[in-house]
Legacy VTK file of the C-alpha trace (Angstrom):
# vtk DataFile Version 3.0
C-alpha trace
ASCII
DATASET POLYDATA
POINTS 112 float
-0.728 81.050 -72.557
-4.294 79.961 -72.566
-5.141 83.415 -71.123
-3.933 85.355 -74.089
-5.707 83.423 -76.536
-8.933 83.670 -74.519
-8.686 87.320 -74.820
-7.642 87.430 -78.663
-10.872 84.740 -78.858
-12.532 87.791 -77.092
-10.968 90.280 -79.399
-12.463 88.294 -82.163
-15.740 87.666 -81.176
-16.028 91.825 -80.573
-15.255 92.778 -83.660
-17.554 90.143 -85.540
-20.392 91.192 -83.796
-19.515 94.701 -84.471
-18.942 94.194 -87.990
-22.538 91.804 -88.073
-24.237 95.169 -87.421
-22.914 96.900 -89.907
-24.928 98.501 -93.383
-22.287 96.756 -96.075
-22.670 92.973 -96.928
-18.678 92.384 -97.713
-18.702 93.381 -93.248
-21.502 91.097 -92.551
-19.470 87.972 -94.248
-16.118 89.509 -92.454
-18.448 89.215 -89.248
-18.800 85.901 -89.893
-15.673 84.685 -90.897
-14.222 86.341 -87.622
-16.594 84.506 -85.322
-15.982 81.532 -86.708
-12.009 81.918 -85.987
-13.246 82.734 -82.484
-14.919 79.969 -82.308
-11.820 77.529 -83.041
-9.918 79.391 -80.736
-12.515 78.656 -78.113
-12.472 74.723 -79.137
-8.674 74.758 -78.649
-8.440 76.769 -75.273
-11.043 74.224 -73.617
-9.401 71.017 -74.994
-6.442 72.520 -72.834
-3.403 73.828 -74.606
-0.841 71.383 -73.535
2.597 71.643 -75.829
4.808 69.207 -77.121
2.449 66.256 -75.470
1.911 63.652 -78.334
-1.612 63.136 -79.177
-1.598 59.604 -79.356
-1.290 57.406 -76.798
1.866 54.808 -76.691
3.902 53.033 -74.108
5.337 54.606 -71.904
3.547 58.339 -72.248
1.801 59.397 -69.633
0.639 62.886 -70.438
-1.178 62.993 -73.760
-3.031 65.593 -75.979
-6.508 64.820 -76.116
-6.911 64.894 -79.901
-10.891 65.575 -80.299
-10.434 69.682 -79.894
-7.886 69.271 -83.253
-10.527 67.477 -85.377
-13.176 69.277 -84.616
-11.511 72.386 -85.613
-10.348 70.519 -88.693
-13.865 70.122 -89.494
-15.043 73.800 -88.429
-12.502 74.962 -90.720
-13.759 73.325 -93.949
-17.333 73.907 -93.248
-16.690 77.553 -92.446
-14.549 77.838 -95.382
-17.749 76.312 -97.408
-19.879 78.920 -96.254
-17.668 81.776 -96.560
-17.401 80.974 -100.624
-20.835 80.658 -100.655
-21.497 83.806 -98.761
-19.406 85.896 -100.759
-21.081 84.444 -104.307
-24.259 85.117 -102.897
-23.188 88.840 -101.987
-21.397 89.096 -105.306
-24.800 88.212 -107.237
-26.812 90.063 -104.709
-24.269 93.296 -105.630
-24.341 92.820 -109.219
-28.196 92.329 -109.693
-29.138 95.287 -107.164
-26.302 97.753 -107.584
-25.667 98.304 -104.331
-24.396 96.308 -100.619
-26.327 97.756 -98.672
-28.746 96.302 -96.423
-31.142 98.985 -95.914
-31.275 99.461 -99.913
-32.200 95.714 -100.294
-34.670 95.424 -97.696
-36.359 98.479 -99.616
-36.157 100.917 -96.598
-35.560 104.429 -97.942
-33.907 107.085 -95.804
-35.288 110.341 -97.543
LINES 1 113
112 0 1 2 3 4 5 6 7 8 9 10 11 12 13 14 15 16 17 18 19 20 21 22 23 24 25 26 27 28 29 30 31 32 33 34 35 36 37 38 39 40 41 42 43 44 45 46 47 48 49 50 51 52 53 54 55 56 57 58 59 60 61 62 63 64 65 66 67 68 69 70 71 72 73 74 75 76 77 78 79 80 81 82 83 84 85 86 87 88 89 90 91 92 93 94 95 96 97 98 99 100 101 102 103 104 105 106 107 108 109 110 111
């Protein structure tokens, strides 16, 4: 189990670094988005993927879940959910000022 999601982690962190290289802004925030979800996969492979283990400990339970991989995802999530609506205003005004996405237009580099 904890091998497949290491490799869909892997998956993941491929195609945001593909899609950070990329001319278009709308890829660039995909990028990011994707490499963030890698990222909580990550968290939750090395906190050990152990199922139907409660994550609290009580009498009598020997196994638990360790419960700090969980929050901190929690937390990723949010925060990466913060900067992806920021991200994509920012493109949106950055679009709608400049006509155009893409990156080598806005840095002023003209391919003539």
């Amino acid at each position: 189990m904890e091998f497949i999601v290491i490799v869909l982690a892997g998956i993941l962190f491929a195609t945001a670094i593909y899609n950070l290289l990329q001319k278009q802004m709308l890829r660039i925030i995909i990028g990011t988005v994707l490499l963030s979800h890698g990222a909580h996969l990550m968290i939750l492979t090395m906190g050990k993927l152990k199922r139907g283990k409660p994550p609290i400990l009580e009498e009598g339970v020997a196994n638990y879940t360790d419960p700090l991989p969980q929050a901190l995802i929690l937390t990723s999530i949010v925060i990466s959910f913060g900067i992806t609506s920021l991200l994509l205003v920012l493109a949106y005004r950055t679009a709608k000022t400049n006509n155009t996405d893409n990156m080598e237009q806005l840095r002023g580099e003209t391919n003539e």
